[in-house]
Legacy VTK file of the C-alpha trace (Angstrom):
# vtk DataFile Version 3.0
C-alpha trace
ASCII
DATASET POLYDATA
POINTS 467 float
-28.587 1.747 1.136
-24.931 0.312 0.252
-26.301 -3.384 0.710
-29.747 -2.757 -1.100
-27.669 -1.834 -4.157
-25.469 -4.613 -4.040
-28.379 -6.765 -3.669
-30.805 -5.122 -6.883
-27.585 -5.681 -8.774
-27.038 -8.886 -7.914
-30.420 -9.869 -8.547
-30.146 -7.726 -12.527
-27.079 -10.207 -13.080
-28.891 -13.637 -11.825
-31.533 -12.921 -14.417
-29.385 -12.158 -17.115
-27.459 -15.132 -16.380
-30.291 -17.483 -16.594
-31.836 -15.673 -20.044
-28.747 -16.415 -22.162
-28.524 -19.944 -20.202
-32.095 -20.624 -21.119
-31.351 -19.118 -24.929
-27.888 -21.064 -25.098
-29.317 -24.243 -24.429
-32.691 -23.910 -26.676
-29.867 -23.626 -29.354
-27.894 -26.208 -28.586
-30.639 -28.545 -28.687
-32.201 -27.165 -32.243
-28.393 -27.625 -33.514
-28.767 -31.281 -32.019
-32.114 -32.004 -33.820
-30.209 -29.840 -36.946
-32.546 -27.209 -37.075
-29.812 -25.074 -36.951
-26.271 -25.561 -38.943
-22.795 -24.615 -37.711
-22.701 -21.555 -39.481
-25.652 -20.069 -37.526
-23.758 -20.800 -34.172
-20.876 -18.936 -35.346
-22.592 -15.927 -36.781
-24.402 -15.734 -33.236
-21.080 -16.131 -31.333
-19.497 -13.604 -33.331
-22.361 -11.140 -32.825
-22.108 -11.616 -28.741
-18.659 -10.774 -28.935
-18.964 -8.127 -31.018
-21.694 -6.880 -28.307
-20.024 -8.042 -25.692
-16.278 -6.036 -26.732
-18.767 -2.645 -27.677
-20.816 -2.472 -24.135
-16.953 -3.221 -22.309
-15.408 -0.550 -24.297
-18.429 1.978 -23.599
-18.488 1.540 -20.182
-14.733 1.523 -19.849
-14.369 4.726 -21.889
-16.967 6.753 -19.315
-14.755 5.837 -16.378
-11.720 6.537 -17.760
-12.025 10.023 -18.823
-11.622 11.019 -14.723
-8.013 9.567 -15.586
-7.055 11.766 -18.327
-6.498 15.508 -16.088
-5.468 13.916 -13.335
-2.897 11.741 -14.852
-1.436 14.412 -17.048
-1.209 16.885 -13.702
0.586 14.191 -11.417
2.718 12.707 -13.996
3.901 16.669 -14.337
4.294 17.093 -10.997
6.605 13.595 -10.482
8.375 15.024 -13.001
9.159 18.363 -11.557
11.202 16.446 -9.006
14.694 16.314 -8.817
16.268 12.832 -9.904
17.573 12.245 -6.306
13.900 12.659 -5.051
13.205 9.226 -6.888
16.560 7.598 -5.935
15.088 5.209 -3.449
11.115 4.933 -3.048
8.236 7.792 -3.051
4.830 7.908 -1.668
1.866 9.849 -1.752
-1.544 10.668 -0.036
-3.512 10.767 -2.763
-4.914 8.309 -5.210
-7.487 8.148 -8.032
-10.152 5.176 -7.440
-8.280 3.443 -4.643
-5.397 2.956 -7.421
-3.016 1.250 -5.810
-0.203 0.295 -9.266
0.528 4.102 -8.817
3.789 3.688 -8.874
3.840 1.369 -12.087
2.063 4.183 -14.452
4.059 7.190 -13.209
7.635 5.216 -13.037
8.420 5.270 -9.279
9.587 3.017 -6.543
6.463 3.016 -4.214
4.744 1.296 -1.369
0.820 1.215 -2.349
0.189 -1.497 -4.333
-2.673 -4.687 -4.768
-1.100 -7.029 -7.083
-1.861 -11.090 -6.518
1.965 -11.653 -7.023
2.818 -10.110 -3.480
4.167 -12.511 -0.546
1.135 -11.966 1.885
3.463 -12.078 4.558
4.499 -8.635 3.160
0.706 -7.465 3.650
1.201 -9.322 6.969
4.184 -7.708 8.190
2.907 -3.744 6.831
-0.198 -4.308 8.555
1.588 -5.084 11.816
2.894 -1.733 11.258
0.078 0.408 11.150
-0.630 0.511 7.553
-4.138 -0.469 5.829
-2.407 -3.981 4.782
-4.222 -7.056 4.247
-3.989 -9.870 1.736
-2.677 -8.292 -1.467
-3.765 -4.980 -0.290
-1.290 -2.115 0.348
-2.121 1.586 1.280
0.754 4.015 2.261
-1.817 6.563 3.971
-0.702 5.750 7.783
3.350 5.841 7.678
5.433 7.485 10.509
8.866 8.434 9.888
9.984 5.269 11.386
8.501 3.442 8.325
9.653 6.222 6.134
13.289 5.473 7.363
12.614 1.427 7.505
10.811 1.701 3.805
12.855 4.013 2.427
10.790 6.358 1.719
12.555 9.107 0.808
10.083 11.295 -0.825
6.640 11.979 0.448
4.072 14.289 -1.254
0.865 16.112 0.189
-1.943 17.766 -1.887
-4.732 20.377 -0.608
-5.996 20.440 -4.367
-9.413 20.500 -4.524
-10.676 18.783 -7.566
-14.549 17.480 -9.036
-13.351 13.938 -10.268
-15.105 11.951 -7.472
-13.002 8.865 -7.122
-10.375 11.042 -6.318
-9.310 10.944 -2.364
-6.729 12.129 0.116
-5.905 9.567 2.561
-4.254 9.839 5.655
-2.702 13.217 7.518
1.018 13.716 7.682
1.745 16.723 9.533
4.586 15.261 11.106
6.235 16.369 8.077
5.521 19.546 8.406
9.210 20.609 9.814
10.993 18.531 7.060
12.841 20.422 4.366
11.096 20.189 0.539
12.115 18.636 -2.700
9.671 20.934 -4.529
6.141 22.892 -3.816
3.636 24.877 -5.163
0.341 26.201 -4.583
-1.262 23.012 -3.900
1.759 20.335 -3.532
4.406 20.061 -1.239
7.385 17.106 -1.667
8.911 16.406 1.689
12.331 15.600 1.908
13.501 12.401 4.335
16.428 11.155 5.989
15.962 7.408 5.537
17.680 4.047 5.626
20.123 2.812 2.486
18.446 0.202 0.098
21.227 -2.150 1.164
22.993 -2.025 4.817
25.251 -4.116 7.272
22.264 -4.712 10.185
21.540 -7.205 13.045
19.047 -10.177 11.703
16.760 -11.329 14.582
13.221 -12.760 13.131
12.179 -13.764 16.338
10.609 -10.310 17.407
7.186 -11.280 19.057
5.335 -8.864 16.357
1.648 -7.900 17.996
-1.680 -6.746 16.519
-3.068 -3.133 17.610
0.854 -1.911 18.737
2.350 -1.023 15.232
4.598 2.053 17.336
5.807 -0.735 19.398
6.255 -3.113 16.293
8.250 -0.272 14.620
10.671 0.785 18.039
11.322 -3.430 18.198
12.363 -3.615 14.626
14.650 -0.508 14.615
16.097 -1.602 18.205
16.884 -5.288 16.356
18.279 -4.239 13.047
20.415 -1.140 14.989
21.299 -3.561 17.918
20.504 -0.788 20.318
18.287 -0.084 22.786
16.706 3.685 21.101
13.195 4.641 22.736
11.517 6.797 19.503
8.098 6.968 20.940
6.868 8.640 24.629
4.371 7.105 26.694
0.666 7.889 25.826
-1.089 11.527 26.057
-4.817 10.590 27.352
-7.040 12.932 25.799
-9.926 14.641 27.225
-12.827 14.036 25.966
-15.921 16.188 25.592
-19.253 15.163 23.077
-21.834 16.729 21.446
-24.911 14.400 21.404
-22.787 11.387 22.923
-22.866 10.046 26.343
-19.669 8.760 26.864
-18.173 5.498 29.300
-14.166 4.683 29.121
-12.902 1.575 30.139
-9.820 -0.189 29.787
-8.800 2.082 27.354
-11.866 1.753 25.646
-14.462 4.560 24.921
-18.284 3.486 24.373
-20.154 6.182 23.447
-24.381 6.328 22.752
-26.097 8.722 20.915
-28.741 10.750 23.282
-30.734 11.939 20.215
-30.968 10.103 16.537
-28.853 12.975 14.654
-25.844 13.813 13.925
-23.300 13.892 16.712
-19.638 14.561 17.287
-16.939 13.437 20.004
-14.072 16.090 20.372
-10.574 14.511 22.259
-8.718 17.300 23.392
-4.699 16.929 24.222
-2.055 18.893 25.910
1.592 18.365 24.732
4.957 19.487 24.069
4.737 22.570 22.106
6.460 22.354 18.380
6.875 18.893 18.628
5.799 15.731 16.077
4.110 12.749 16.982
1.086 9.954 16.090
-2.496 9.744 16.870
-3.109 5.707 17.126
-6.787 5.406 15.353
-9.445 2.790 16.085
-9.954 1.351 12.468
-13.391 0.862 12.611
-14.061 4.860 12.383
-13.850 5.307 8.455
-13.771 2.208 6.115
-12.160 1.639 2.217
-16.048 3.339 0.823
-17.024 6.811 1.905
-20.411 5.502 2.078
-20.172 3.266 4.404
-18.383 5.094 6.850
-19.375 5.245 10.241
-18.351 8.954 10.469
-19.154 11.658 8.065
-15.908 13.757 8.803
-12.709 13.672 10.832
-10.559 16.937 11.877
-7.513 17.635 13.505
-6.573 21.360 14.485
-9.279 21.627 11.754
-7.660 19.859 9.125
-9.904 16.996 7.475
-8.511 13.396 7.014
-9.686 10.776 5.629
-8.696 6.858 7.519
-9.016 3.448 6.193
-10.188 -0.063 7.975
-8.011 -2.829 8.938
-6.117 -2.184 11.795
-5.161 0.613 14.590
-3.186 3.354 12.701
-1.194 6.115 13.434
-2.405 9.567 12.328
0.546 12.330 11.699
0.469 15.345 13.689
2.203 18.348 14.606
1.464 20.158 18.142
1.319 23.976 17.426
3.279 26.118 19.739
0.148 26.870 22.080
0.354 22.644 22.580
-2.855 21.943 22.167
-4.510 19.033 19.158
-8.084 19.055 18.682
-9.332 15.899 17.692
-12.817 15.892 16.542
-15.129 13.047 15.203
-18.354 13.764 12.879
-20.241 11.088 13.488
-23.497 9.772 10.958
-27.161 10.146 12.844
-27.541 5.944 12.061
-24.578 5.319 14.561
-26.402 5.166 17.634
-23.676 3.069 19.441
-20.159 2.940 18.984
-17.568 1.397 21.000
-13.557 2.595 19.835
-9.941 2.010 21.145
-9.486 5.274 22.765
-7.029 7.756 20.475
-3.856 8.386 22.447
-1.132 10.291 21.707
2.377 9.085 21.196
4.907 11.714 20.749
8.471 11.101 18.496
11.941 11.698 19.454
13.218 13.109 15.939
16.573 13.002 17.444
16.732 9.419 18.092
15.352 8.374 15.149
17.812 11.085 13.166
20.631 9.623 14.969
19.644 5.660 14.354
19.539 6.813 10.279
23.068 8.184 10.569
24.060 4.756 11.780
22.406 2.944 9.498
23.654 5.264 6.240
27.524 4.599 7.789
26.929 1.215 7.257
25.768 1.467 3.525
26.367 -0.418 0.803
28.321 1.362 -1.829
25.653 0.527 -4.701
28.216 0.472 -8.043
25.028 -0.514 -10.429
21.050 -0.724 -10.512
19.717 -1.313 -13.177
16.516 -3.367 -13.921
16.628 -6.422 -12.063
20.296 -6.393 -11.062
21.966 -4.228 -7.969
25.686 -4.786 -7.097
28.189 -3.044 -5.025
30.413 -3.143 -1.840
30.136 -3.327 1.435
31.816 -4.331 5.084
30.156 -6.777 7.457
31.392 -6.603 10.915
30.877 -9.715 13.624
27.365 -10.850 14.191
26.094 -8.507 11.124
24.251 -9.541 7.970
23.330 -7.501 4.703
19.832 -6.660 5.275
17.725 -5.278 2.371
14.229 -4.027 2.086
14.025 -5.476 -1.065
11.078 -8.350 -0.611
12.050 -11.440 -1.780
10.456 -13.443 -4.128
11.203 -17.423 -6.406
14.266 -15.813 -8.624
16.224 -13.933 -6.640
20.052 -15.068 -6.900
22.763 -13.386 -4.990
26.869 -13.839 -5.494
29.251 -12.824 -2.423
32.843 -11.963 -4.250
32.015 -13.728 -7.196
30.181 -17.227 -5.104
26.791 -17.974 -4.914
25.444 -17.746 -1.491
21.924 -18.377 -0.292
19.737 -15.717 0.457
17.568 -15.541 3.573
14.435 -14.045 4.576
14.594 -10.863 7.252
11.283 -10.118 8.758
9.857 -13.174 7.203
9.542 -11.079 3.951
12.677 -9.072 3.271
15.923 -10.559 0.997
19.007 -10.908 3.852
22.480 -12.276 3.462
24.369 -13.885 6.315
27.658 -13.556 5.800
31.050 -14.126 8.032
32.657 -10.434 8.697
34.850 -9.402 6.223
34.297 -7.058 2.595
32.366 -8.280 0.376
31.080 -7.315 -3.590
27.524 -8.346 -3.705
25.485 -9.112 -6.593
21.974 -8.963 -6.464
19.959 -9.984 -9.595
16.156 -11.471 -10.427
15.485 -13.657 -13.091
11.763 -14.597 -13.776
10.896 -18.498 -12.679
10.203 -20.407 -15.775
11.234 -17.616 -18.200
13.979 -20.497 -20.040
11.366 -23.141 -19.653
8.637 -21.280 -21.748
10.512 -20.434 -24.240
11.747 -23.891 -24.629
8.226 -24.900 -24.601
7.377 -22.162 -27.053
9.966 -23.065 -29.412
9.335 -27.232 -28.964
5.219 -26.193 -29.763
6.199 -24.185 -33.066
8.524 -26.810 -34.525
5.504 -28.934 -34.027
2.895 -26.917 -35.326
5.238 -26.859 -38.183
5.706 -30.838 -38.172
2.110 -31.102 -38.048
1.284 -29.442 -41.032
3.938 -30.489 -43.048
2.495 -33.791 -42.178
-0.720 -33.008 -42.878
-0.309 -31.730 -46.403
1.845 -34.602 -47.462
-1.616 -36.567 -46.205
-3.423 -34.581 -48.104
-1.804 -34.877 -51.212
-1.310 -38.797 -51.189
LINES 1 468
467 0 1 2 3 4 5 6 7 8 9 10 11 12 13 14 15 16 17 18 19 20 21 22 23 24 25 26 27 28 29 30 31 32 33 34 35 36 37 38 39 40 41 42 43 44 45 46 47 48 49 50 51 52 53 54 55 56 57 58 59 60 61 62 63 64 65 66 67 68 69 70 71 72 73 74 75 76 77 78 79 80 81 82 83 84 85 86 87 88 89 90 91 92 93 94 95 96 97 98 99 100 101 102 103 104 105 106 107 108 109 110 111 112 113 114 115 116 117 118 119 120 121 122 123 124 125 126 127 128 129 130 131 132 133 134 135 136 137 138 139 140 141 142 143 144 145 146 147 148 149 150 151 152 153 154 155 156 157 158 159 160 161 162 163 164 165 166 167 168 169 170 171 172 173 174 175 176 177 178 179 180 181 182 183 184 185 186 187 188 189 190 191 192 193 194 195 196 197 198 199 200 201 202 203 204 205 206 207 208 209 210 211 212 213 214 215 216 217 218 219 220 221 222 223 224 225 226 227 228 229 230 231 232 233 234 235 236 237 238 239 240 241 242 243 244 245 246 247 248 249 250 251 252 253 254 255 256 257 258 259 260 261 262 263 264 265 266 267 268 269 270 271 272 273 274 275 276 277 278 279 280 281 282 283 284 285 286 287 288 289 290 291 292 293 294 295 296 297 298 299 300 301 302 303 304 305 306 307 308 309 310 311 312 313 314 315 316 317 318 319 320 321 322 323 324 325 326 327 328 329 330 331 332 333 334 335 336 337 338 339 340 341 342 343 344 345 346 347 348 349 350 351 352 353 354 355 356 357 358 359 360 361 362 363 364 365 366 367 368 369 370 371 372 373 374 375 376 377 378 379 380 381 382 383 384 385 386 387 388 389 390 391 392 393 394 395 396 397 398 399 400 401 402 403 404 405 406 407 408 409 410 411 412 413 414 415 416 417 418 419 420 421 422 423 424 425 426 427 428 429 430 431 432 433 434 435 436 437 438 439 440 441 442 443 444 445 446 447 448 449 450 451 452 453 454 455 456 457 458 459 460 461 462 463 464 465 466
């Protein structure tokens, strides 16, 4: 159905294209043969852009008008925040049309973003983290509070608000928030509160860390362990589910599940896990379940304890949960009657020690730097390294970046490939931090040299004109 679409558009746009190619060069041959004069080209050119501005702007204005409410109500609802909610970055499950520049219309510091002037090996690096990353793609719908701490993400916000604009969507669960304090909440929002790492911080630098595809919890304990320089387990070993199916016959393997539909209708698996009462931890989803388009989605639904999610392709995610105080999770997966096979990564559990990972943010925050200013594209402020420690920033780095170590240049590294890093001998240091855009100088020397001779040009020119 998706790909028929696709295709009858495709097909509408090939024969449009080769009308007004057909049309364009008819005229240009009757203006060769001077049938036609100048002046008709330029009243046609100006009618086709006249069209062309007037179907843009009509189309444009019947999308937009989803934007309107829902703009106004979470612009209201960012701003019912205290200021130390949006003191370091905030996230969000919710989006409107897969929006990922967020962050950029309501004024925050965020994660989700698509913008062509990202590193990719930011994308890169994210993704190897469990979060639907690719290219210049980044969703914040699969964090743990390891990347909340790592991110600093101190601010995430949850909505059960039903609504009827359609290309509106909740992404992701995070229910192992659900024992956090709140910055604010109403009826149908809730603003968790996080402990989380400083902006700036005296850390261990190691980029050799042997990063690996489909183990983001791993990826996440190695990176904490290295910047730390401790040995802190923050995940337990798997919880197997058991698994039961409603039109399914089911095979595991290798920690694979194949399942085959006995009946072509709908059908549902149901994974079933027993667990430490109370407790938090992450569901670690095969990412070929749910894709970026409802539509194409290989299941219909997805539940946990009865709450529906939503998940997104790419790579093997975890899924926040809590484990009520009976310690049982009910995972359960709606699956479409034109998914007669299926083959997933089986969905284990993986449990958090909060007290680790609490503990491992204490350390981090005692090593702080003392931010005296940020504003725009400068930070500066204090700090102490101690032997075999670097400043380490989450700040990604990018052509412009300059950085001054009590009052000296110094260069600036890269930690995790991606991330702006100092190396510095021990001692205490005031750091300057500040971004200047590449070229800026340049084009405006350029702009000034072209004026002067536009200027030349046509003084030129009318002294011609007049001899």
């Amino acid at each position: 159905m998706y790909l028929h679409k696709k295709f009858d558009s495709f097909k509408s746009s090939l024969f449009a294209t080769l009308i007004v190619l057909v049309i364009s060069i008819i005229i240009l041959n009757l203006y060769i043969l001077e049938k036609i004069n100048s002046k008709f080209i330029a009243l046609l050119l100006i009618v086709d852009i006249f069209l062309n501005t007037w179907v843009t702007w009509s189309t444009t204005s019947k999308n937009v008008t989803s934007y309107n409410p829902y703009t106004e109500q979470t612009a209201s609802l960012i701003n019912k925040l205290p200021t130390s909610a949006k003191s370091q970055r905030l996230e969000k499950s919710f989006l409107l049309n897969n929006d990922r520049g967020e962050s950029y219309t309501f004024n925050y510091r965020g994660v989700n973003v698509f913008s062509s002037n990202n590193d990719p090996h930011l994308s890169k690096l994210l993704g190897l983290l469990g979060l639907p990353s690719i290219g210049y793609y980044t969703y914040y719908s699969t964090g743990t509070q390891l990347t909340d701490a790592l991110l600093g993400i101190k601010t995430y916000i949850m909505s059960n608000k039903a609504t009827t604009v359609k290309v509106f969507s909740n992404y992701g669960l995070r229910d192992d928030l659900v024992s956090n304090k709140n910055w604010y909440k109403d009826k149908n929002n809730i603003a968790y509160k996080m402990a989380v790492f400083p902006l700036v911080f005296a850390g261990y630098s190691k980029n050799n860390l042997n990063l690996k595809s489909n183990s983001a919890l791993l990826n996440q304990e190695k990176i904490l362990q290295s910047l730390t320089n401790t040995k802190t387990v923050y995940f337990s070993n798997a919880i197997t589910p058991q698994i039961t199916s409603n039109n399914m016959l089911i095979k595991t393997s290798n920690n694979l599940i194949s399942m085959q539909q006995i009946k072509k209708k709908k059908s549902s698996v149901i994974f079933t896990y027993q667990a430490k009462p109370n407790s938090n931890g992450y569901i670690m989803l095969d990412p070929t379940i749910m894709s970026w388009g409802k539509y194409i989605s290989d299941a219909s639904k997805m539940t946990i304890n009865g709450h529906s999610f939503r998940s997104l392709s790419v790579n093997l995610q975890p899924i926040g949960i809590h484990i009520p105080e009976n310690g049982k999770l009910i995972l359960k997966i709606y699956w479409k009657p034109s998914i007669l096979n299926k083959k997933i990564i089986q969905p284990n559990l993986y449990l958090l020690n909060e007290n680790a990972l609490f503990k491992s943010i204490q350390l981090v925050q005692s090593r702080k730097m003392a931010i005296t200013t940020w504003k725009g594209n400068s930070i500066s402020g204090t700090i102490t390294l101690h032997k075999g420690q670097s400043l380490l920033t989450t700040i990604p780095y990018s052509n412009g970046w300059y950085a001054t170590a009590n009052g000296k240049k110094v260069k600036i590294q890269k930690y995790l490939g991606c991330f702006i890093a100092l190396n510095l001998p021990a001692g205490k240091y005031t750091i300057q931090l500040n971004h200047k855009m590449p070229g800026f100088k340049l084009g405006i020397i350029i702009s000034i040299f072209g004026i002067f001779v536009l200027i030349l040009l046509k003084k030129l020119s009318s002294k011609y004109l007049q001899c």
